[in-house]
C-alpha positions, 0 to 999 in steps of 0.5 A: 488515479494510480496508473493500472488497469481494472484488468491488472486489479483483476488479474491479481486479486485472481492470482491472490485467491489462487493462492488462498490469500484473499477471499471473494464474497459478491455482494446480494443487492448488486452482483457485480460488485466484490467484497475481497478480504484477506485470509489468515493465510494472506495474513500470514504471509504478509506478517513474513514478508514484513519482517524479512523486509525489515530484515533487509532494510535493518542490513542496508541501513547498518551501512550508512553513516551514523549522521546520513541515517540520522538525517534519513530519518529526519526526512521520512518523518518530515515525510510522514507528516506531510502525507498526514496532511489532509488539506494538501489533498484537498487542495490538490483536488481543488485544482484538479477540479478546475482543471476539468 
């Protein structure tokens, strides 16, 4: 559904516990099955690359005209709230269903 490969996921999740940034627990009832969870670690570096995004974003923006980030604003709110909207994924699954 999002276009990347199981051995993709898996190469990343590796790199991740590599680095200490997530955890892996295999589930007792079915071993093949792995439980991955963010460490304090993981955490914390999201935290930082959170905020240098926003850093970054705050500096791009202070370039755009007041009115054009106004209606930017508008736009990614009127954004927001379409994905919010759980009967258009409905709908979209309803159609590809049919499509099957």
């Amino acid at each position: 559904m999002l276009g990347v490969t199981l051995s993709a996921v898996t190469a990343l999740v590796n790199r991740l516990h590599r680095m200490g940034l997530v955890s892996r627990e295999r589930q007792e009832k079915d071993r093949r099955q792995v439980w991955i969870s963010i460490t304090p670690k993981g955490l914390e570096v999201l935290d930082n690359v959170e905020e240098r995004r926003n850093l970054l974003l705050a500096l791009y923006l202070a370039r755009v005209p007041d009115n054009e980030r106004e209606q930017l604003l508008d736009l990614l709110q009127r954004a927001v709230e379409l994905f919010e909207r759980e009967d258009i994924l409905e709908e979209e699954a309803q159609i590809l269903e049919e499509q099957v």
